[in-house]
C-alpha positions in Angstrom: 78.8 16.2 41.6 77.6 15.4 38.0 78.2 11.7 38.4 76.2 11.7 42.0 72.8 13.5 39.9 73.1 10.7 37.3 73.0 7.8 39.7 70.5 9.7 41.4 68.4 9.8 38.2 69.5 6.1 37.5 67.8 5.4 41.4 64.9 7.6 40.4 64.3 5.5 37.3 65.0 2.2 38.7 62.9 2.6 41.6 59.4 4.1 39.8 59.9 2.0 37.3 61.0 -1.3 36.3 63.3 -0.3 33.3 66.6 -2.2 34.7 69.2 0.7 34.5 70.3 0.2 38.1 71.0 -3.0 38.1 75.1 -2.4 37.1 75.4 0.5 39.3 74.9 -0.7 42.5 72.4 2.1 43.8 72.0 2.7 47.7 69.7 4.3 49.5 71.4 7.5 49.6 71.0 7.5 45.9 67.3 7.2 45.5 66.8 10.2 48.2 68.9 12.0 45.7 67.0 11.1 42.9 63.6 12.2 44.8 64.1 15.5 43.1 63.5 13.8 39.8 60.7 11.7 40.6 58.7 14.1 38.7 60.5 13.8 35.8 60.6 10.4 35.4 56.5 10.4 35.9 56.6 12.6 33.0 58.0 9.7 31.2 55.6 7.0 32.7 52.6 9.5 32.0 54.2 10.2 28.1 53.8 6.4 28.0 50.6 6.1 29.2 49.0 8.8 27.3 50.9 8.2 24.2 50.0 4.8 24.5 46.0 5.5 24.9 46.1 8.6 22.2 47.5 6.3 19.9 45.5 3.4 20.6 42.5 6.1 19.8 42.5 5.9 16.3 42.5 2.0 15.8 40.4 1.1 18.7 37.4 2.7 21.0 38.1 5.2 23.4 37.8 2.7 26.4 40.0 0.1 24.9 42.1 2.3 24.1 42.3 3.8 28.2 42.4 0.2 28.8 45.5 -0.4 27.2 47.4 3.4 28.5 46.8 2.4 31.8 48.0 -1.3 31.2 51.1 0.2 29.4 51.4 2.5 32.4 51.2 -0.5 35.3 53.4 -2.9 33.2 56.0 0.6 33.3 55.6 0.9 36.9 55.1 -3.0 38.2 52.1 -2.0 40.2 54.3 -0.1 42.7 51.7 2.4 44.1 48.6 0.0 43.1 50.2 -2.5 45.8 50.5 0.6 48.5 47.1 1.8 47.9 45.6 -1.8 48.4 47.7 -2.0 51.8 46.9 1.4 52.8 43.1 0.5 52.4 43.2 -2.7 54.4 44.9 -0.6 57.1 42.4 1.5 57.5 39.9 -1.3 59.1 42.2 -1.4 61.8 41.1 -0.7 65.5 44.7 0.4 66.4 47.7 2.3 65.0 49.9 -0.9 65.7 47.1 -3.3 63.9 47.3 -0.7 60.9 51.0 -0.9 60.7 50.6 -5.0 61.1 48.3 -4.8 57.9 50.3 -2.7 56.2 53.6 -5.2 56.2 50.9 -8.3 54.9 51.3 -8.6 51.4 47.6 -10.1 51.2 44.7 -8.1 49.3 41.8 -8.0 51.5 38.1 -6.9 50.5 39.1 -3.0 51.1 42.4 -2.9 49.2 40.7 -4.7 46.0 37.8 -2.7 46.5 40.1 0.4 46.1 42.2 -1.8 43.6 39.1 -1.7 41.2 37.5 2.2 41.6 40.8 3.5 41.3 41.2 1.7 38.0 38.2 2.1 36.8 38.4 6.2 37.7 41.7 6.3 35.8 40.6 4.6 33.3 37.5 6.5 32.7 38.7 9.6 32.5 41.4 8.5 30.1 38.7 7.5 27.6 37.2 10.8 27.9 40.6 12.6 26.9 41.3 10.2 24.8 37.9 11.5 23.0 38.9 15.0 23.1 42.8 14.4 22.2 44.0 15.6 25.3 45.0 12.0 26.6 49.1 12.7 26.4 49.4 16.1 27.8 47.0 15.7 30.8 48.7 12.1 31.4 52.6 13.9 31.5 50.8 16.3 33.9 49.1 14.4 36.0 52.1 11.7 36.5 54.7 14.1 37.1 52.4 16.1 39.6 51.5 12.7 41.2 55.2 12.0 41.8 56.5 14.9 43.3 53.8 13.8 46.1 56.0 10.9 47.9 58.7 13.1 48.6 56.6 16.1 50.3 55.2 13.7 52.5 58.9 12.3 53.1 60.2 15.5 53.8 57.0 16.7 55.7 56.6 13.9 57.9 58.4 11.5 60.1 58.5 7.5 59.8 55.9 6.3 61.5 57.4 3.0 62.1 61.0 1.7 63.5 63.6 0.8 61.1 65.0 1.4 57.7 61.7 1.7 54.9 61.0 4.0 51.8 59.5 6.9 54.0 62.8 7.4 56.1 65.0 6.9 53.1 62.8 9.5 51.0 63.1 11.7 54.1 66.9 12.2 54.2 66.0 13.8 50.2 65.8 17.5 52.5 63.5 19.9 51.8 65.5 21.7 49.2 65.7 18.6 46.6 61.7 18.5 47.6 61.5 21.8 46.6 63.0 21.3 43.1 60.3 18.2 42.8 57.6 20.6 43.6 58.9 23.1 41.4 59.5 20.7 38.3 56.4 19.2 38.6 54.9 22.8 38.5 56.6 24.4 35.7 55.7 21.0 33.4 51.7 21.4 34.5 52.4 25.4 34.4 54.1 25.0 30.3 51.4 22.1 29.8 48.6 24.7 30.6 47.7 22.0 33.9 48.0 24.2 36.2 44.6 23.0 38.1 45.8 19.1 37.9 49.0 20.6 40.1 46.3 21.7 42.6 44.9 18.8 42.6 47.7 16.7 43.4 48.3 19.3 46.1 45.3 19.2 47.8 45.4 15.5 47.7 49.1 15.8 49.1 47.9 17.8 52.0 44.7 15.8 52.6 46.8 12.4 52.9 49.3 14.6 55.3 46.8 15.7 57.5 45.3 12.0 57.9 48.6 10.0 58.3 49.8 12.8 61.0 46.5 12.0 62.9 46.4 7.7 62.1 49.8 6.6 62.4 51.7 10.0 63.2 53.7 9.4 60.2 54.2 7.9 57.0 55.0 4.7 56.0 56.1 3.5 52.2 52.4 2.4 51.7 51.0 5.8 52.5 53.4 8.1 50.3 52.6 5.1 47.4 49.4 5.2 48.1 49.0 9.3 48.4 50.8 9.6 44.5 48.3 6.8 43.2 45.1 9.0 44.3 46.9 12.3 43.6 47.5 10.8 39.7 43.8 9.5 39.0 42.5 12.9 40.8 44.4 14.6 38.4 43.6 13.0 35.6 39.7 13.1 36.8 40.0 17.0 37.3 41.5 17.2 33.4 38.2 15.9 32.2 36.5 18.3 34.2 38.7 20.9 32.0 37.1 19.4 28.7 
């Protein structure tokens, strides 16, 4: 049982990130769903980064160079994972039909909606990491707001159905169950809840339930891109709301 959690926590680290501790253990698919319950731990790492990164860069630095580099700490971390969803999901939604959204979806081009997207979201996140970094508050709302942001793609999962045929990251993160879901929720909630963030886990929430009720009513599911896409916005919400907390 102990062994299965580690490579579980090996696939949850390996797949968010691109820190190569998979690469010996031959992860499957049945290990990342296992490791879904620890997604938010491991964005409590990628957010330590980030705000550590930013905090520290404070002192030297000016607060936006210093955002600049947290958030390019925190996409070299990650290798763009949910950037690239987010830019997918908002080419897909110029689409007349569900199969035409899909179709986009599976292009690995960046149209003028997913770079539009691209920059705002960027620029949002990056923003209001110069404004924490100002009031020294750049590291604890970035743990918050990453680890909040992470337990997102496996509600969805476990919420939802795949909204397309064959194997992808929505039906593999589905098969995590809605009791390892639970522990994601509930981890992300008692780091926010000891962080005194509680209102960036209701953020990420709402954002949760917002993307749930639109992908239900677009493509009747969720696909990889969407969950990606839904943590993204639920992170830079977050961290948007914690200035609003200034």
């Amino acid at each position: 049982m102990l062994a299965a959690e580690l490579r579980g926590l090996a696939a949850a680290v390996s797949f968010l990130t691109r820190v190569p501790v998979g690469r010996r253990l031959e992860l499957a698919g049945g290990d990342v769903a296992r490791g879904g319950a620890l997604f938010p731990l491991v964005g409590a790492g990628i957010g330590t980064l980030v705000g550590g990164v930013a905090q520290a860069a404070g002192g030297p630095f000016t607060p936006l160079l210093a955002a600049v580099l947290g958030v390019a700490a925190g996409t070299a971390l990650t290798g763009v994972l949910h950037l690239d969803a987010l830019a997918d999901t908002a080419d897909a939604l110029t689409a007349a039909t569900r199969e035409r959204a899909l179709e986009i979806m599976r292009d690995h081009a960046v149209g003028a909606f997913g770079a539009a997207a691209l920059v705002l979201d960027l620029a949002a996140k990056t923003a209001a990491l110069s404004a924490l970094v100002v009031h020294h508050d750049a590291l604890r709302a970035a743990v918050c707001a990453c680890a909040a942001a992470r337990a997102v793609p496996v509600v969805l999962s476990a919420a939802l159905p795949y909204a397309r045929p064959g194997a992808g990251l929505g039906r593999v993160l589905g098969t995590t169950g809605r009791t390892r879901a639970l522990v994601a929720v509930a981890t992300a909630a008692a780091l926010c809840v000891l962080l005194h963030a509680a209102l960036l886990l209701a953020v990420a929430a709402g954002v949760c339930l917002g993307c749930a009720v639109a992908a239900r009513r677009w493509l009747g599911g969720v696909t990889g891109d969407v969950i990606g896409a839904a943590a993204e916005l639920a992170e830079t919400c977050a961290l948007v709301a914690a200035v609003a907390l200034l």
